[in-house]
N, C-alpha and C positions, 0 to 999 in steps of 0.2 A: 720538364723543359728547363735548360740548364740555360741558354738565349731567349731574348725574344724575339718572335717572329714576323712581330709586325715593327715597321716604323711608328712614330709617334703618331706622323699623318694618316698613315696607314691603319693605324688604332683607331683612331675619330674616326675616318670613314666607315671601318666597320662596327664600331660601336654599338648599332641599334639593332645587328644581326649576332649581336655575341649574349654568351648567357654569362648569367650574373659571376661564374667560379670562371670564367674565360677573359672578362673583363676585370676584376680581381688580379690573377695572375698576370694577365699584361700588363698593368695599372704598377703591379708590386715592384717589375722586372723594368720599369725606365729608371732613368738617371734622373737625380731632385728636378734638375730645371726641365727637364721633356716632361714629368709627371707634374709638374706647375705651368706648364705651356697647355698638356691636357686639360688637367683642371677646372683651366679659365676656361676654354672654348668649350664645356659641357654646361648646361643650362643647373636652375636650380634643381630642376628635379632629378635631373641624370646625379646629378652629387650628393643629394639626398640617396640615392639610391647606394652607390657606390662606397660613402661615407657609413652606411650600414652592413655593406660585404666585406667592409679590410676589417684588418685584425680591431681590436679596442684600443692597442697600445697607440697605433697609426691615428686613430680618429682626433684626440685630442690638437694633434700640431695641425690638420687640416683644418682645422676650426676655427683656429686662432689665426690661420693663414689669409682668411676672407675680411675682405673689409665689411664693417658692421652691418651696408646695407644687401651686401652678396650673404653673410650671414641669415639674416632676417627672410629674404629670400629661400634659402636653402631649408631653415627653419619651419618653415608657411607652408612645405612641400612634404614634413614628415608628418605621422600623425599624430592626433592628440597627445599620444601616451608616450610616444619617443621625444617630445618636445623638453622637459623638466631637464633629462640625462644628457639631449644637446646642450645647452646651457649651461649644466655645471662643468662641461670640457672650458668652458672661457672663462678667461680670467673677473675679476669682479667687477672692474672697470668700464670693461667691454659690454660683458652681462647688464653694467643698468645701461649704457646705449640700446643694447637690443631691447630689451624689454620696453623702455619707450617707446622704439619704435615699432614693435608689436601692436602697441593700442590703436597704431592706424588701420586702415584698411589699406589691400596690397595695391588698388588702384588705384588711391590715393597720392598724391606729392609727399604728403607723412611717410607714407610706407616706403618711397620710390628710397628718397634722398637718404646723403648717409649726412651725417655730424659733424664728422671731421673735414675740416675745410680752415683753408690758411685765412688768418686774423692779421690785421694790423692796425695800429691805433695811429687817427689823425695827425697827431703831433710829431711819429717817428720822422728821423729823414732817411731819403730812400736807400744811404748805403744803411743805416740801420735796421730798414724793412727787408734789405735783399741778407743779411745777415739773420735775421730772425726766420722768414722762412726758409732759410735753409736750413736750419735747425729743427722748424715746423715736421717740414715734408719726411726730415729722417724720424720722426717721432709720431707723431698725428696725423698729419693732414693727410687727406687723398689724393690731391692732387691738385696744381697749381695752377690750373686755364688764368683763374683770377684769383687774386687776393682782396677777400672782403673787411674793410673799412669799418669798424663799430666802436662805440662807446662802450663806457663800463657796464651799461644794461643790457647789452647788445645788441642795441639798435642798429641799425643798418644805415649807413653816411652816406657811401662809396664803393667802388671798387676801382681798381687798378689791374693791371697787368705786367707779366714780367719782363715784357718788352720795354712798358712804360717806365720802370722803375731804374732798369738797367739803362737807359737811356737819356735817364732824366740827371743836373747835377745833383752829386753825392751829398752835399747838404739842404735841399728843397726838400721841404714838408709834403709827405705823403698827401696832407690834404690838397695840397695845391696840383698834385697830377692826376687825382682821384677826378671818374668820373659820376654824378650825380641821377644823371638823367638814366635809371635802373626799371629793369624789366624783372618784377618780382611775384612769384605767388605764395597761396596762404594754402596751408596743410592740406585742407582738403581739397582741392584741384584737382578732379580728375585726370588720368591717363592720358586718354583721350587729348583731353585740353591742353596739357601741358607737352606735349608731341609734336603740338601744331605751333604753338610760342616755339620750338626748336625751331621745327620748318620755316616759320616766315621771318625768325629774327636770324638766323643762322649763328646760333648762339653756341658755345659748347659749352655752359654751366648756366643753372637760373638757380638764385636763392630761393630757399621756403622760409615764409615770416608765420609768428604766430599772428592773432590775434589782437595783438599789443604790439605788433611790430619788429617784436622780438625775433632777429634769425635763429631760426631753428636747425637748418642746413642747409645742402646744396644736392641738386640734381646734376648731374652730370650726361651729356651727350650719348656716353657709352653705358651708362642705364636705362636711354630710354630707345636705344636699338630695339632692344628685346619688346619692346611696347607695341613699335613701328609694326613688329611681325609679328606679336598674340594680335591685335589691332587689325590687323589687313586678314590676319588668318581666320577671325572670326567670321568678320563682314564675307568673305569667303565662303566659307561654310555656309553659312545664313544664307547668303544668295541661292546658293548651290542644293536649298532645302534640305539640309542635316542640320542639328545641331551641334555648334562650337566642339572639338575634340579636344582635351584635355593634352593630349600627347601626341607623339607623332602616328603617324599612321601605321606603320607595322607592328608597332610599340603597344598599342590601343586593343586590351580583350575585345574576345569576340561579341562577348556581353553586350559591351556597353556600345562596341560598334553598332550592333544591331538596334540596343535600344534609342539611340540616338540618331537613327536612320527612320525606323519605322511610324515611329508616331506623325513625321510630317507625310509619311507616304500612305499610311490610312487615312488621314487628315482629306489629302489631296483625291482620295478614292473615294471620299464621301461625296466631296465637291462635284467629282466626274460624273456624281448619280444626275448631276441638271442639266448633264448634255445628253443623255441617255433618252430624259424626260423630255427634251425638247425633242430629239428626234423620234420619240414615242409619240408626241401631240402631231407631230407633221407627218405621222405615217402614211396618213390614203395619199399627200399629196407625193411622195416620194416612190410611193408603188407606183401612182401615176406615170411619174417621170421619173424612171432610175438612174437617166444619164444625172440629174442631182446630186445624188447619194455619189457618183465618182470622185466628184469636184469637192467634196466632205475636207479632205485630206488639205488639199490645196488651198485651201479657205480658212482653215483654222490654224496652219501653218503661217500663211500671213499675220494674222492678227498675231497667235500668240510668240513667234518671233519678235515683230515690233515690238510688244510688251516689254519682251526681255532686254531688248537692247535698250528701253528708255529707264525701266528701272536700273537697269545696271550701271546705268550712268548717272541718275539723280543721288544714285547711294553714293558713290563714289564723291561725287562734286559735294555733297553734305558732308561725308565723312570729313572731308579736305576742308572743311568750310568754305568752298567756294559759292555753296549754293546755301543759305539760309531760309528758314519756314517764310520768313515775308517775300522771300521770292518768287513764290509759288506762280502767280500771276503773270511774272516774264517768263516763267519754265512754261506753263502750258500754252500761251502767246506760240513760242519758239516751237514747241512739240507740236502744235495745231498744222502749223506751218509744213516743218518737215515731215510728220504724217501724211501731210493731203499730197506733199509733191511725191515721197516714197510710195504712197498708194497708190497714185497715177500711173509712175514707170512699173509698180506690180502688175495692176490694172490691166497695160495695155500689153505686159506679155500675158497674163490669162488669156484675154482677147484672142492673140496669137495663137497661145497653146488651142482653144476649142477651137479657130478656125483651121489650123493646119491638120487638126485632129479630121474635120469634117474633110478637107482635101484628099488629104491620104489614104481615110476609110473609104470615098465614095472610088478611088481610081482601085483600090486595091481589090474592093467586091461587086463596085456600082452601085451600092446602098448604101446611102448618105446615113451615118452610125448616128444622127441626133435627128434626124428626120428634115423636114421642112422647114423646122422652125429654129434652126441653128444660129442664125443673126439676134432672136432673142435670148437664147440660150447663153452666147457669146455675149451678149449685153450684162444679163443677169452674172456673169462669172465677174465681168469687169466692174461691173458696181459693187457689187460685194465685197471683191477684193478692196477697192479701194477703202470703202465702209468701215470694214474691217481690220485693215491694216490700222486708219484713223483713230478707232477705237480703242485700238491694243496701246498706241502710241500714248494715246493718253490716260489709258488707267493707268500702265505701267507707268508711267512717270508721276501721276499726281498718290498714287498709294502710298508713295516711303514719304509724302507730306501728310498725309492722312495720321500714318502710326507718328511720324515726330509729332501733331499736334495734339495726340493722347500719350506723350510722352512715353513710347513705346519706342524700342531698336528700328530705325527705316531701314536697315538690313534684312528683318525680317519677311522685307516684302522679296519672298525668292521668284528665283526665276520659275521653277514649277508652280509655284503658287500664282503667279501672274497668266501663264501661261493656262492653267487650271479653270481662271474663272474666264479671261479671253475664252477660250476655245466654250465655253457653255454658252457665253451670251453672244460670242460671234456666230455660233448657229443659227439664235435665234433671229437674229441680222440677215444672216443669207438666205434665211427658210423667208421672212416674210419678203423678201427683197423678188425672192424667187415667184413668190405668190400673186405680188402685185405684178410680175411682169408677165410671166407667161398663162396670167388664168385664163383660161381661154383658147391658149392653144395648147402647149403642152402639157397643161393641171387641166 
């Protein structure tokens, strides 16, 4: 291939359908700025990956190209035994950056944030400060949202901005436009945590302080994208009864697709055994009345829908922190609520459905398909439905409060697995529902 064939966007898009010597040679054949335009829009792992297909001579300037915390990233994605030989591609400087920030964990604020971040001392005046980061940013820093304010310890005063500075006069004291009133976290800050400080401050940098107070660095908006979407893709997953995927989906061995599919699907095949049991302990009364057994489908449908849509929404509203474990109490208040009126309009087309059912079969043969006793039949669909819708609404919603107060993932409450234990005990709902109404005539 003496061109290449793909454009640079045209590269990323297919990317995840190319193989490693295809993606190599398109990789090799851009021009510096297109193959630094790719670069950045492949994740750490695709660079990790790619960083191990070019030549050896190529690896080293790629390495040094990354800011410490895209480094550290890309690093956390090779394996043990490739990590030593990444490392010695960077210079020694760089190298004890990363390395400290190796000791965090990757979900961590430690892990997230990179170091270099523009500095200014109180005392400067602000053409002096808009002089020095500009020096900064060609050297160091990562970027300028803000300029943080410290002392010789590097305590944290202030910050400013490069609007503020540029607009302020040329000899006023950085302190005097620096703002105080600071949104900061400590190293270990979860992911999670520090994603939502983005969202509700609409911030595009938060310092990380040690322990002492000490800035340790800065997070940046455009690191915690990728949080935003590992973050939502998990609770995804989770819902959706898989375990979290590592990678993309086409990307993903068959292996590990599989293993990470099948344990919640035996799981939930074990659970199915107590609907089985229930409709094994209710057998004479269903041989009884088999129009019952039609209405199976319809009834547990109810319930374990509502489930899904109530859990899929208390996850969501936690994940967001809009909903907190002490809330619990207004959640199932509000889900009581909407269950009984949803289960109502369910209710009354059940209703519906067996009567028009009884209309249609008695004009079509002249034999009423549920017999004589069709108004209770019709009673029994609509109570249960509503029962059971009620019921679904409220496991599903108070179970992702159950796992957060065992300090467990409330994602893991998936929609099969809501749906799983719904449909076992909605049986058992509709079976005694059935019992008490038609003994006598149709049992």
């Amino acid at each position: 291939m003496s061109q290449p064939t793909l454009t640079n966007a045209e590269l990323i898009e297919a990317w995840p359908l190319l193989s490693d010597e295809e993606r190599t040679e398109g990789f090799s054949l851009l021009e510096r700025s297109d193959a630094e335009d790719l670069f950045d829009q492949l994740d750490a792992r695709q660079q990790s990956e790619l960083l191990r297909a070019i030549p050896a001579t190529a690896r080293r300037g790629w390495m040094r190209y990354l800011d410490p915390d895209d480094a550290v990233d890309l690093i956390q994605e090779a394996a043990d035994e490739e990590r030593p030989a990444l490392l010695d591609l960077l210079d020694p400087g760089t190298r004890r950056e990363i390395n400290a920030l190796l000791a965090y964990a990757e979900d961590e604020a430690g892990g997230l944030m990179s170091p270099r971040y523009a500095r200014l001392r109180p005392n400067m005046s602000t053409d002096e400060a808009i002089a020095y980061l500009r020096r900064q940013t060609r050297q160091t820093a990562e970027s300028i949202y803000y300029a943080y304010v410290v002392d010789a310890d590097q305590h944290l005063l202030g910050v400013v901005s490069l609007r503020e500075l540029v607009t302020s006069p040329p000899q006023q004291a950085v302190r005097e436009v620096m703002a105080t009133d600071l949104i900061t976290v400590g190293e270990d800050t979860d992911q999670e945590e520090l994603s939502n400080l983005f969202a509700q401050h609409d911030l595009m940098a938060i310092p990380v302080m040690d322990e002492d107070g000490r800035m340790k660095g800065v997070v940046t908006v455009d690191d915690i994208v990728d949080v935003f979407r590992e973050e939502a893709t998990e609770d995804i997953h989770k819902i959706g009864g898989t375990e979290a995927l590592d990678a993309p989906y086409l990307e993903v061995a068959f292996r590990e697709l599989l293993t990470k599919r099948i344990g919640w699907l035996a799981g939930l095949l074990m659970l199915g055994v107590a609907a089985v049991l229930s409709l094994s302990y209710f057998e004479e009364q269903l041989q009884s009345a088999t129009a019952l057994a039609l209405f199976v489908p319809l009834i547990i449908a109810s319930g374990g829908n509502a489930g899904t849509q109530a859990t899929t929404l208390v996850v969501r509203a936690m994940a967001l922190e809009e909903v907190r474990l002490r809330d619990w109490s207004r959640v199932i208040r509000r889900e009581i609520t909407v269950g009984l009126v949803m289960g109502a309009i369910l209710g009354t087309l059940g209703v519906g459905i067996v009567l028009g059912w009884h209309l249609v079969g008695t004009g079509l043969s002249g034999t009423p398909p549920f017999g004589d006793h069709y108004p209770q039949l019709a009673m029994t669909i609509g109570i249960s439905i509503v029962t059971v819708a009620l019921w679904g609404t409220i496991a599903g919603s108070m179970l992702p409060f159950g796992l957060r107060a065992l300090n467990l993932d409330p994602a893991s409450s998936s929609a099969p697995l809501v749906a799983t234990i719904v449909d076992a005990t909605g049986l058992v709902i509709y079976l005694m529902i059935a019992l008490f109404i038609l003994k006598g005539t149709m049992l």
